[in-house]
C-alpha positions in Angstrom: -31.6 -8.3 -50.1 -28.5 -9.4 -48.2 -26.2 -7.2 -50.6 -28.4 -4.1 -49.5 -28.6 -4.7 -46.0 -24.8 -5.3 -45.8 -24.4 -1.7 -48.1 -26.5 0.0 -45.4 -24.9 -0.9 -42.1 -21.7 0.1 -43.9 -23.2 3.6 -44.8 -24.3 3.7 -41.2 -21.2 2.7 -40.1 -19.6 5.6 -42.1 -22.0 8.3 -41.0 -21.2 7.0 -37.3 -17.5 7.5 -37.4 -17.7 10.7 -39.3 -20.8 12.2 -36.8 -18.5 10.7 -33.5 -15.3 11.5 -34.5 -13.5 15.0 -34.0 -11.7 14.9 -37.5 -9.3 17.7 -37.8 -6.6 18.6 -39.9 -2.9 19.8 -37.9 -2.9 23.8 -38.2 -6.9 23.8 -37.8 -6.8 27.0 -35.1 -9.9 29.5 -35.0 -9.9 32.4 -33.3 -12.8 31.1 -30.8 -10.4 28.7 -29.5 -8.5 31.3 -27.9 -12.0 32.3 -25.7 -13.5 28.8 -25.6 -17.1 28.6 -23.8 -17.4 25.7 -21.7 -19.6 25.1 -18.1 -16.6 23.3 -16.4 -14.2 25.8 -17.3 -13.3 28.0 -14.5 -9.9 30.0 -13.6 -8.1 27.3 -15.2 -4.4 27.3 -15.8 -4.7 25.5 -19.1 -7.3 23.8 -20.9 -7.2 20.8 -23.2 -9.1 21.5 -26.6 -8.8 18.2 -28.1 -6.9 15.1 -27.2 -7.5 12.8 -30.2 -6.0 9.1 -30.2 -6.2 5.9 -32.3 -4.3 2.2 -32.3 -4.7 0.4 -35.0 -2.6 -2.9 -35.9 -1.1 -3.7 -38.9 1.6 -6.4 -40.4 4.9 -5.4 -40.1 8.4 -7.2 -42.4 9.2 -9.0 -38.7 6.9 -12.3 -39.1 4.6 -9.9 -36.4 2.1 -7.5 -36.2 3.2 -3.3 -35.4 0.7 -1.4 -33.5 0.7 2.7 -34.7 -0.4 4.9 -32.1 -1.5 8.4 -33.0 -2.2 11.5 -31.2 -3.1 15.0 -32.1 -3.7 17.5 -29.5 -4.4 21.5 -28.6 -3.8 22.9 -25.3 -4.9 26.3 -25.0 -2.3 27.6 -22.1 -3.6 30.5 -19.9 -0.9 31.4 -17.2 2.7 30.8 -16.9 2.0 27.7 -14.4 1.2 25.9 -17.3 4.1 26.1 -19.3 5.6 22.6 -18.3 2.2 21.3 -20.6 4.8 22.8 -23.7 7.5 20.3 -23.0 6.9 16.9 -24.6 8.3 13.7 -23.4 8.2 10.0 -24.7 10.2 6.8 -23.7 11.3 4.2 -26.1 11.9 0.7 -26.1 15.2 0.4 -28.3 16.6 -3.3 -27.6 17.4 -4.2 -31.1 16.2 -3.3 -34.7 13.8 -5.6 -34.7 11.4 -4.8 -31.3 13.0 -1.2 -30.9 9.8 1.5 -31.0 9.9 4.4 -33.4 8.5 7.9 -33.0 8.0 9.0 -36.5 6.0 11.9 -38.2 6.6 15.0 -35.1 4.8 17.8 -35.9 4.1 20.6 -33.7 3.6 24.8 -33.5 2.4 27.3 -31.1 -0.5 29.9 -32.3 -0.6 33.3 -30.5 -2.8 35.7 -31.2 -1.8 39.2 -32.2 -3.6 42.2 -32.6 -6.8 40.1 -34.0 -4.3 37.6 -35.9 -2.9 34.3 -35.8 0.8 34.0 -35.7 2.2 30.9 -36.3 5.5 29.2 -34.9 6.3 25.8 -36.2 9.0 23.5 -34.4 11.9 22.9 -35.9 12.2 19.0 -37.1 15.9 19.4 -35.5 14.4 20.6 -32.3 13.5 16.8 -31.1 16.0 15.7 -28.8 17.0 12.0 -28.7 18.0 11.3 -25.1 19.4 8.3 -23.8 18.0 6.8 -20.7 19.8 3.4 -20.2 20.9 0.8 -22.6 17.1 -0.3 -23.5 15.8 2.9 -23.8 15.7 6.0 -25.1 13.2 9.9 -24.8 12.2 11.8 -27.8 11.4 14.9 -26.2 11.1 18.3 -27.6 9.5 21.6 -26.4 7.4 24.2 -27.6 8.7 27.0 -29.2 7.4 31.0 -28.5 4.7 29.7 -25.8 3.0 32.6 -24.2 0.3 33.3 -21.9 -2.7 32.8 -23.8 -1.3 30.8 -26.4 -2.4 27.5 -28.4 0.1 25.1 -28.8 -0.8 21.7 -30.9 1.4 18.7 -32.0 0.6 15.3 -33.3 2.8 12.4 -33.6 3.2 9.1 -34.9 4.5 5.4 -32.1 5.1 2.1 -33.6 5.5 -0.6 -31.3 5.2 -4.1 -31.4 4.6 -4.7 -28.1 1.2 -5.5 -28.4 0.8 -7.0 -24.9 1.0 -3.4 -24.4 -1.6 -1.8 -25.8 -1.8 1.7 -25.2 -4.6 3.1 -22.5 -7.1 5.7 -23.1 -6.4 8.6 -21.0 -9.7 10.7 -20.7 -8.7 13.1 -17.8 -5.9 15.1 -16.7 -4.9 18.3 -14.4 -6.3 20.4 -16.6 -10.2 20.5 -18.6 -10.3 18.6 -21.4 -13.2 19.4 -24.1 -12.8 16.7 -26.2 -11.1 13.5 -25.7 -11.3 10.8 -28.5 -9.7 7.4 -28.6 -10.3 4.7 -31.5 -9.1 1.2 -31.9 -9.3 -1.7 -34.1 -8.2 -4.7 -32.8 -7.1 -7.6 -35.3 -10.0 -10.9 -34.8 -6.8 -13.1 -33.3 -6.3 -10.4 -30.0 -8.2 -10.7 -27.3 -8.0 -7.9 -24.8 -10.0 -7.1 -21.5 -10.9 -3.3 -21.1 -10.4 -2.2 -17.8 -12.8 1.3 -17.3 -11.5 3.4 -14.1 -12.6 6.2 -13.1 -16.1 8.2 -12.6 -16.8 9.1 -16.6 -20.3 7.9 -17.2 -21.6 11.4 -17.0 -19.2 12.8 -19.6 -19.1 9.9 -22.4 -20.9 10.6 -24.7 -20.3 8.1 -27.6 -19.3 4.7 -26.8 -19.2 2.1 -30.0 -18.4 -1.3 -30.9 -18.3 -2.8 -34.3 -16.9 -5.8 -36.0 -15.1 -4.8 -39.2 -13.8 -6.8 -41.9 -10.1 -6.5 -42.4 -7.1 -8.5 -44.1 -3.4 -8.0 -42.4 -0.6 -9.5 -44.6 2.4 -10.5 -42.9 6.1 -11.0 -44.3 7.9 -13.9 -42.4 11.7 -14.3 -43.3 13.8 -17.5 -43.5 15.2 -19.0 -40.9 18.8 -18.4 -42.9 20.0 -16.6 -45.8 18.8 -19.4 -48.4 15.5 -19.5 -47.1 13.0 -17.1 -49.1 10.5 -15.2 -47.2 7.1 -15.8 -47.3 4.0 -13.7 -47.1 1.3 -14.7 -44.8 -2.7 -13.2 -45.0 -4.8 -12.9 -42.2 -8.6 -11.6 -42.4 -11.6 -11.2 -40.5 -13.7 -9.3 -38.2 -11.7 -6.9 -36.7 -12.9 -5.0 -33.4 -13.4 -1.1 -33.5 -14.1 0.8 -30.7 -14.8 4.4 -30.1 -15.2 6.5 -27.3 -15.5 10.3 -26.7 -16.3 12.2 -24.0 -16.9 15.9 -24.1 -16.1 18.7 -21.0 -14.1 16.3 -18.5 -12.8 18.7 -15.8 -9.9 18.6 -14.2 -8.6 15.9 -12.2 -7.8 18.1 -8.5 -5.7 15.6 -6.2 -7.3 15.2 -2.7 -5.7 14.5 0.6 -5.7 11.2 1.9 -5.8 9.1 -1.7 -3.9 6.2 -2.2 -3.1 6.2 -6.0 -4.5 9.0 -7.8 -4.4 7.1 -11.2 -6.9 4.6 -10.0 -9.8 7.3 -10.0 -8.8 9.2 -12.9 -11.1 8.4 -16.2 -8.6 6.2 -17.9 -9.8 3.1 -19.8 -7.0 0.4 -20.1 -6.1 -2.6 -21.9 -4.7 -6.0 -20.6 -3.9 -9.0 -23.3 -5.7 -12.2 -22.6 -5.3 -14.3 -25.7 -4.2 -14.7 -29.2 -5.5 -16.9 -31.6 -2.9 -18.0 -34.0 -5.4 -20.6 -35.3 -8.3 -22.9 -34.2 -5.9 -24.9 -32.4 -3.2 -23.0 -31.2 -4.0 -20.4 -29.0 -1.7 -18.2 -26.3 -3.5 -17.7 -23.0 -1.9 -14.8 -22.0 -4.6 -14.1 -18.6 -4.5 -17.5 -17.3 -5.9 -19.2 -13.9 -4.1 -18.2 -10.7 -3.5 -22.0 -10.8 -1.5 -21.9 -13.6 0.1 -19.0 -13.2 1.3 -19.9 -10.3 2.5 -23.0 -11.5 4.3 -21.1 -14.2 5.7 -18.6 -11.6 7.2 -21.1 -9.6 9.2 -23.1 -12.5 10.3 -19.6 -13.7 13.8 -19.1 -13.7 13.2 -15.4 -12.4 10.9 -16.2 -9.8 10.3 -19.9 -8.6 13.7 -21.8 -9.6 15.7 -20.8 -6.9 13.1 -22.8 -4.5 14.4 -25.7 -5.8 16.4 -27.5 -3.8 18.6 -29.5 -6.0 19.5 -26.7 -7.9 20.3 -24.4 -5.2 22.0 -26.5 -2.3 24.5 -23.6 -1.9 22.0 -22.1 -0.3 21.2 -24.9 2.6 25.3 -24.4 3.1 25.4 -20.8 3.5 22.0 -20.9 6.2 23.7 -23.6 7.9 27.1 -21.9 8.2 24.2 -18.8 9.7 22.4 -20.5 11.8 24.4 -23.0 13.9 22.3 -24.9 16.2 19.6 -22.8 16.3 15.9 -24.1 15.6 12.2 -22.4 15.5 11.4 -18.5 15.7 15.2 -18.0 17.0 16.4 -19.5 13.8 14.0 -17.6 11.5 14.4 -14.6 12.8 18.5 -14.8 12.5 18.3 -15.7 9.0 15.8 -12.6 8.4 18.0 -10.0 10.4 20.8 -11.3 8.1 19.3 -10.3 4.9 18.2 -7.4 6.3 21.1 -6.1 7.6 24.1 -7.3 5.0 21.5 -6.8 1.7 21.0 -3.2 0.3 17.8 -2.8 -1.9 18.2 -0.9 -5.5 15.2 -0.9 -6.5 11.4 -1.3 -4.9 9.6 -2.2 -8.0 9.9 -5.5 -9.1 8.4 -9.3 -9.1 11.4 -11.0 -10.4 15.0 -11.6 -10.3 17.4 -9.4 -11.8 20.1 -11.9 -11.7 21.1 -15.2 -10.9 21.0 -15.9 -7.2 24.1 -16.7 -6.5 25.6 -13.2 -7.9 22.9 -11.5 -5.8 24.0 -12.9 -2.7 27.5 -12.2 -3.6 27.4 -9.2 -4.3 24.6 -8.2 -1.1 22.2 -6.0 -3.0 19.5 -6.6 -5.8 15.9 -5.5 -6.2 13.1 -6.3 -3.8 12.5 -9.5 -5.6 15.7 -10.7 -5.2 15.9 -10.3 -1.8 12.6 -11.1 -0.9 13.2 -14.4 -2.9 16.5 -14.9 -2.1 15.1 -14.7 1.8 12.2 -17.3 1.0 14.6 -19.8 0.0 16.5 -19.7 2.7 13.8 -20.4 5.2 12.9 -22.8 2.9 15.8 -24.2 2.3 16.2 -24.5 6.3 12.8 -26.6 6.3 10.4 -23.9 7.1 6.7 -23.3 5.7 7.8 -20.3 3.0 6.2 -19.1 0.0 6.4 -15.7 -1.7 3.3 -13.3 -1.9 2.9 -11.1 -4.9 1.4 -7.5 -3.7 0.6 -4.0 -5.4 1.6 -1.5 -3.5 -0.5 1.9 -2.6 1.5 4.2 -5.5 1.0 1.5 -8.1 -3.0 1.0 -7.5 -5.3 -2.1 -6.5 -5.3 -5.5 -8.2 -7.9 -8.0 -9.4 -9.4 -10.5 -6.7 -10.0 -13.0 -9.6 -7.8 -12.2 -12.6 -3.8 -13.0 -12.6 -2.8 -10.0 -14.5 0.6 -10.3 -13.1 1.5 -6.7 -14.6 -0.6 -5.1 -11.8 1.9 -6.1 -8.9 5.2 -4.3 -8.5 6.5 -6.4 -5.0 7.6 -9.4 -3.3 7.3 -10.5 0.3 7.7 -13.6 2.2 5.4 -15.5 4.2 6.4 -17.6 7.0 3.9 -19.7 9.0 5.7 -21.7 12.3 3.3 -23.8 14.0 -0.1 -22.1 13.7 1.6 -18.3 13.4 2.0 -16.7 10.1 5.1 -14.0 9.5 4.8 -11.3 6.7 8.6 -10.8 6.4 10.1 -7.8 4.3 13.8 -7.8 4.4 14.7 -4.9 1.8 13.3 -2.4 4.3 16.6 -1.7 6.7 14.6 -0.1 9.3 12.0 -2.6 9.8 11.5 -5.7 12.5 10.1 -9.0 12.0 7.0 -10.0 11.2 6.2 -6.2 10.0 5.6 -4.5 7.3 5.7 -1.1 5.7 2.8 0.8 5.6 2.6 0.9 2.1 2.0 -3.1 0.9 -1.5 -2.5 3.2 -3.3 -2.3 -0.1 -6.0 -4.9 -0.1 -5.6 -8.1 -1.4 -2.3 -9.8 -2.4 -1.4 -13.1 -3.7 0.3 -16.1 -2.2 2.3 -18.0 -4.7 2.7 -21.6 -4.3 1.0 -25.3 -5.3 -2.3 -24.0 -4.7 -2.3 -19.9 -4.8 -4.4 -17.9 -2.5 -5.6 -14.3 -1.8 -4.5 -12.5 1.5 -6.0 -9.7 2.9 -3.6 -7.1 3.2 -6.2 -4.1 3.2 -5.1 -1.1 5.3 -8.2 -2.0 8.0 -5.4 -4.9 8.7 -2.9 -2.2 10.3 -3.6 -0.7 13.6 -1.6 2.4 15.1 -1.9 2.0 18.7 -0.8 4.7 21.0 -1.2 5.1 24.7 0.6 8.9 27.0 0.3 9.1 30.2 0.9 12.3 32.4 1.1 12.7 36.0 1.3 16.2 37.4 2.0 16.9 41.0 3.2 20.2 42.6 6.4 20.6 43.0 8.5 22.8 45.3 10.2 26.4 44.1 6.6 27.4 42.9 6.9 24.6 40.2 4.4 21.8 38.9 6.5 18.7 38.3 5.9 16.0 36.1 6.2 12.3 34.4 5.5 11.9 30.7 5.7 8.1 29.1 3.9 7.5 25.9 3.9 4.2 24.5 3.9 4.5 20.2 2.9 3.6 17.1 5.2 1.1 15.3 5.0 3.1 12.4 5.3 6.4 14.7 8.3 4.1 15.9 10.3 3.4 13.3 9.3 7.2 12.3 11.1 8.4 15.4 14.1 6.1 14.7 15.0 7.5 11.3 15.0 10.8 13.2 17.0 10.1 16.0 19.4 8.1 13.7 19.9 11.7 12.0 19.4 13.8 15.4 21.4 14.3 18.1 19.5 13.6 22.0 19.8 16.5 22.8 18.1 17.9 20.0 15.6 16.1 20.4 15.2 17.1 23.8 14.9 20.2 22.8 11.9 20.0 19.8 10.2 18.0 22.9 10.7 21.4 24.6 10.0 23.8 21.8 6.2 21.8 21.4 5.0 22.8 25.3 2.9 25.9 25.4 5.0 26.7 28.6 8.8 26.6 29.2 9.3 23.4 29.9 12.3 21.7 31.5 13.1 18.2 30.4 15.0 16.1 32.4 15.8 11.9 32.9 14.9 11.0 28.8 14.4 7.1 28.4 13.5 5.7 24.6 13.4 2.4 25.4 13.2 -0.1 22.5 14.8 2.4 20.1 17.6 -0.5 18.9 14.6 -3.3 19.0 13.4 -3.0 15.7 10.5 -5.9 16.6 9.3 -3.6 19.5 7.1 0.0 19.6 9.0 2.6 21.1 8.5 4.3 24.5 9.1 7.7 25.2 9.6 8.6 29.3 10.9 11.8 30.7 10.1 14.1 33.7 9.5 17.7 32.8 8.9 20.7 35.0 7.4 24.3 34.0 6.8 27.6 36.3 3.7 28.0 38.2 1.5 31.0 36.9 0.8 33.5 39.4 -2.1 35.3 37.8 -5.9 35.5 39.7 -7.5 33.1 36.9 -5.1 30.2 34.9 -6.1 28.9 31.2 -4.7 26.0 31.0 -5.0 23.4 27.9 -4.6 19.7 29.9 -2.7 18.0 26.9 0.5 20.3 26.2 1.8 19.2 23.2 -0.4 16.1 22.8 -3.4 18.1 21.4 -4.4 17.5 17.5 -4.5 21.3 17.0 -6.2 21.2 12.9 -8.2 19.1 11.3 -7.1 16.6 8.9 -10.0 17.1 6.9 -9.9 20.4 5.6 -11.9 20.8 2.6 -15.8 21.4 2.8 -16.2 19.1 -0.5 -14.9 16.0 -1.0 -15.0 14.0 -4.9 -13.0 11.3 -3.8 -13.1 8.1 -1.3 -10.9 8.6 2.0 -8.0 6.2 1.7 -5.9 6.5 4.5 -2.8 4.0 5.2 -4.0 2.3 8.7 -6.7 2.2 11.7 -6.0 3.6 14.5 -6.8 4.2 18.7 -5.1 7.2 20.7 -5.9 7.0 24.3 -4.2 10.3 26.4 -4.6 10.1 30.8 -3.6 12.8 32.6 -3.4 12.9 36.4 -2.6 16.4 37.7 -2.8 17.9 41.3 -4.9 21.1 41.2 -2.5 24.0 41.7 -2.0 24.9 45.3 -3.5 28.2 46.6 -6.1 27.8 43.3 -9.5 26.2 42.9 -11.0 24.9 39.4 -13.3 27.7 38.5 -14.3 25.9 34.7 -13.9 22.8 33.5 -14.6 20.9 29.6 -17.8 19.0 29.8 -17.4 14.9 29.4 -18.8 13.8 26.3 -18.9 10.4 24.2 -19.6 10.0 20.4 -19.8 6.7 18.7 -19.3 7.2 14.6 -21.1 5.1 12.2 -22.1 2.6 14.3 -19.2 1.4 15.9 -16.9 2.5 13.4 -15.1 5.3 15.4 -15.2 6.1 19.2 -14.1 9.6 20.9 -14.3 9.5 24.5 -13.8 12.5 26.6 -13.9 11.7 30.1 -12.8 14.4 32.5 -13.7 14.9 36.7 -12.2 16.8 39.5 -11.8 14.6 42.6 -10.0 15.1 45.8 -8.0 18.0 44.6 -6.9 15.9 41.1 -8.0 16.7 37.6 -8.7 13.5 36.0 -8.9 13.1 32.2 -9.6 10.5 29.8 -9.3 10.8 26.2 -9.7 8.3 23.3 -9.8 8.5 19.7 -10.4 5.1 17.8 -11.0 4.8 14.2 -11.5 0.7 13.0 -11.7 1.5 9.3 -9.0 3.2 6.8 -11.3 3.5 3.8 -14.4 5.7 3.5 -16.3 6.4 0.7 -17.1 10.0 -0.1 -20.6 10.3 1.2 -19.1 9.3 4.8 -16.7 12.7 4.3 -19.4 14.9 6.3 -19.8 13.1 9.0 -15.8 11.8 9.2 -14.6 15.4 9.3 -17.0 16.6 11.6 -16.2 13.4 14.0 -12.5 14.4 13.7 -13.5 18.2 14.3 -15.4 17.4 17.5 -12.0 16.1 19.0 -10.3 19.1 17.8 -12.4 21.2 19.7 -12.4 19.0 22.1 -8.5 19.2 22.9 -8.5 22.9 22.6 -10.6 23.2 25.5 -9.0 24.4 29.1 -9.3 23.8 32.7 -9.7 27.4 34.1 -8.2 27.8 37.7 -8.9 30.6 39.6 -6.5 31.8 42.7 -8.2 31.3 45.9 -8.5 34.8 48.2 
């Protein structure tokens, strides 16, 4: 009875896999692929027929295990926009013969139909191009030959790898419709991975199986020497296979205001947890924060250069720095010095690329590096300093609970004097203390130390406070005079110092100018704060413009001030609103109604409260005495919004575009 039942659920088994799977020979081309029918399909520039993957793991001559990746896919490519889809690119790992990755078995050709026939162009073997990227890696890349408009072009292809911490991800969705997309895998009984599932895709899978699968992997260790023979090593048990499909998955159309597309694309990943060599020796390879913090911090690439024993150049060098100096004075010299003197090569990294004493040499390394390199010197100097690991907005969001270090891509510093906490960036050359850019605002990051905690570094954390005021008064020679001062933004701040550091004054002067609806004279320009990187940025400067002469004025009371479009332009919105910081715009203008005139209209006030204390616009405007005075403020306390708030967010940002396009008429007094 056991014998039959255990015959059955493999018959079952095999009528599974062959009813699920899309199993198609290379050169299978109909002519109905040419016209597919499909209810997502639309004015597309391509479409994806099939994308069909697998990963399976087997034992490789090394004393290891190889994974082979396969993929076979059609791309049915309507319009010349397309054509980049024809060019194929893959990187390669090539550090020695023994770990370098192989791209084996190319085949590829383009179909076009003509005059009711298929004509076939295969790629020449000799047409894939080896390309060498740096001294660990290499590209095959070919492309596709005779691609047309309306053409099919297919190719499939063989990776080995045995970077198995790296299993490859299921990619489900792209910029163009896919109508099939297939992945398989069967994962040996001593790998243990988590699935990580982004994306919206439970309306479009339609087959998603699990089964344990008996399976033997032999294994060849060599001897340690030359007179050592080589063993063979057997390993069996119940293997892991997993399928998914999912059938018409349209197009993946990028939206304004998203942080990191990937993170809402249907993609299903993989991350390594453990590996079970045996019952008693197992690799953790997700551990505790706890430990892998602990591990972090006696890393040579990360943690070591903490260590005050081993690194008492560095107390020398901070010493030689700082003099006599002590508290905030003393930090912040140390943190202007890296700063300034350290040039940042690249902004993608947790770890040192060398050893610290070359880096500080030589005044330039990765973010890491300096980042580190500034920790432990405000350590070193017997402040409270620890490094934070953080993912920034490009590279996606992280796990609250998991240390999957591979999801983080930067280093900061955090300093805490007395009860005050610093978040300290010193690769940025533009940037003051105690700031950050934008872009680490990302939601939660992780402090590294004895005991490792999150920090909230969600965008709701950064605020873009901006305050202009305008007083108006009339002047003689039949001209209304005025003073402008606007206090920024620190990231409008260090916006307008990158400009001015590539801009003359007097250029600038004269885009102020150019943005008045009226000819505008600028006179007595003040940025103060522009060399204070720590400080916002204010803007002051009189201006004069003609009076009109006409019987009745239109005239719009913020100049160039006014948010003329909305941000929000599309009616439909898929995705959440991610935007990079909070913020609260408050505009006062004071003006002098213009002699020999009287207001004949005037905006009403109005106040709108969004989402219950969420958002604020405040439209406050009076004539008293003679003087127009208006109040405007626009405060927004959240960055994220999830896409059912998109309504009611763009029609809260619309009623303040209308609102500033309003305008005072004035009508000349007879």
């Amino acid at each position: 009875m056991y014998k039959l039942i255990t015959i059955l659920s493999i018959i079952f088994f095999i009528s599974a896999k062959a009813q699920n799977i899309k199993n198609e020979k290379f050169g299978t081309i109909k002519i109905e692929d040419f016209s597919p029918k499909s209810s997502i399909l639309k004015d597309d520039d391509a479409v994806i027929l099939s994308d069909v993957c697998s990963s399976e793991f087997e034992g490789n001559n090394n004393g290891n295990f190889t994974i082979i990746y396969k993929q076979h896919k059609k791309i049915l490519i309507r319009k010349k926009t397309a054509f980049d889809a024809a060019s194929f690119k893959v990187n390669l790992y090539q550090g020695n013969s023994l770990t370098e990755e192989r791209l084996d078995d190319v085949e590829a050709a383009t179909y076009n139909l003509e005059n009711g026939k298929i004509v076939v162009t295969k790629l020449d073997k000799e047409a894939v191009i080896n390309e060498k990227i740096n001294r660990y890696n290499n590209a095959k890349k070919f492309t596709m030959p005779d691609v047309k408009e309306g053409c099919i072009i297919e190719y499939s292809y063989k990776l080995k790898t045995q970077f198995w911490d790296h299993l490859r991800s299921g990619n489900f969705q792209s910029q163009y419709p896919t109508l099939w997309s297939e992945y398989q895998v069967t994962i040996p009984p001593m790998f243990g991975y988590v699935v990580v599932k982004k994306g919206d895709y439970k309306e479009f899978l339609k087959v998603d199986s699990f089964k344990n699968i008996f399976k033997s992997y032999s294994i060849l260790f060599r001897g340690e020497s030359a007179y050592e023979s080589a063993s063979v090593g057997s390993f069996s048990g119940d293997a892991k296979w997993l399928l998914w499909v999912m059938k018409d998955v349209p197009a993946y159309k990028k939206e304004d205001f998203v942080a990191n597309h990937s993170e809402h694309k249907i993609k299903f990943e993989f991350e390594l947890h453990t590996v079970k060599y045996s019952e008693t020796n197992t690799k953790q390879y997700i551990k505790s924060w706890l430990e892998t913090a602990s591990d972090l911090l006696k890393s040579e690439s990360f943690g070591q250069i903490l260590d005050k024993e081993k690194n008492g150049w560095i107390e020398k060098e901070v010493n030689t720095l700082t003099g006599k100096l002590e508290g905030i004075e003393c930090a912040k010299k140390i943190f202007s010095y890296v700063r300034d003197n350290f040039i940042c090569t690249d902004y993608d990294a947790i770890r040192l690329s060398d050893d610290p004493k070359k880096i500080f040499k030589n005044k330039k390394g990765n973010v890491a590096d300096i980042n580190l390199l500034l920790t432990a010197m405000l350590y070193q100097k017997g402040f409270i300093a620890n490094p934070i690991l953080l993912s920034t907005r490009g590279n996606g969001k992280v796990s609250e609970v998991s240390a999957i270090l591979d999801e983080y891509d930067y280093v900061i510093c955090q300093l805490k004097i007395d009860s005050t906490t610093y978040l300290l960036d010193a690769s940025q050359s533009k940037i003051g203390f105690g700031k950050l850019p934008s872009f680490c605002y990302n939601g939660y990051s992780r402090m590294i130390a004895e005991m490792p905690y999150l920090v909230d570094l969600s965008a709701n954390k950064l605020n873009e406070s901006k305050t202009t005021i305008v007083f108006m008064i009339n002047g003689e020679n039949k001209k209304m005079e005025a003073s402008y001062e606007s206090k920024l933004g620190y990231i409008e701040s260090q916006d307008l110092r990158k400009k001015l550091t590539a801009t003359s004054t007097a250029d600038y002067i004269k885009e102020i100018a150019k943005a008045y609806p009226v000819e505008a004279q600028i006179d007595s320009i003040e940025i103060v704060n522009q060399k204070n990187l720590d400080e916002v940025i204010t803007v002051r400067y009189d201006f004069k413009f003609p009076k009109a002469d006409e019987d009745i004025i239109y005239f719009n009371p913020f100049f160039a001030e006014a948010t003329k479009e909305n941000i929000f332009k599309a009616e439909r919105r898929k995705l959440p609103v991610e935007m990079s910081f909070t913020f609260d715009e408050t505009y006062i203008l004071d003006m002098e109604v213009p002699t020999s005139y009287k207001v004949d209209e005037m905006p009403k006030s109005v106040r709108s409260k969004f989402n219950d204390g969420e958002g604020l616009f405040e439209y406050i405007i009076a004539n008293k005495e003679g003087h127009i005075q208006l109040r405007c403020k626009f405060q927004l306390n959240n960055a994220n919004y999830s896409a059912e708030d998109y309504d009611s967010l763009r029609e809260f940002f619309g009623l303040m575009v209308k609102k500033q396009a309003e305008q005072i008429v004035f009508k000349k007094i007879k």
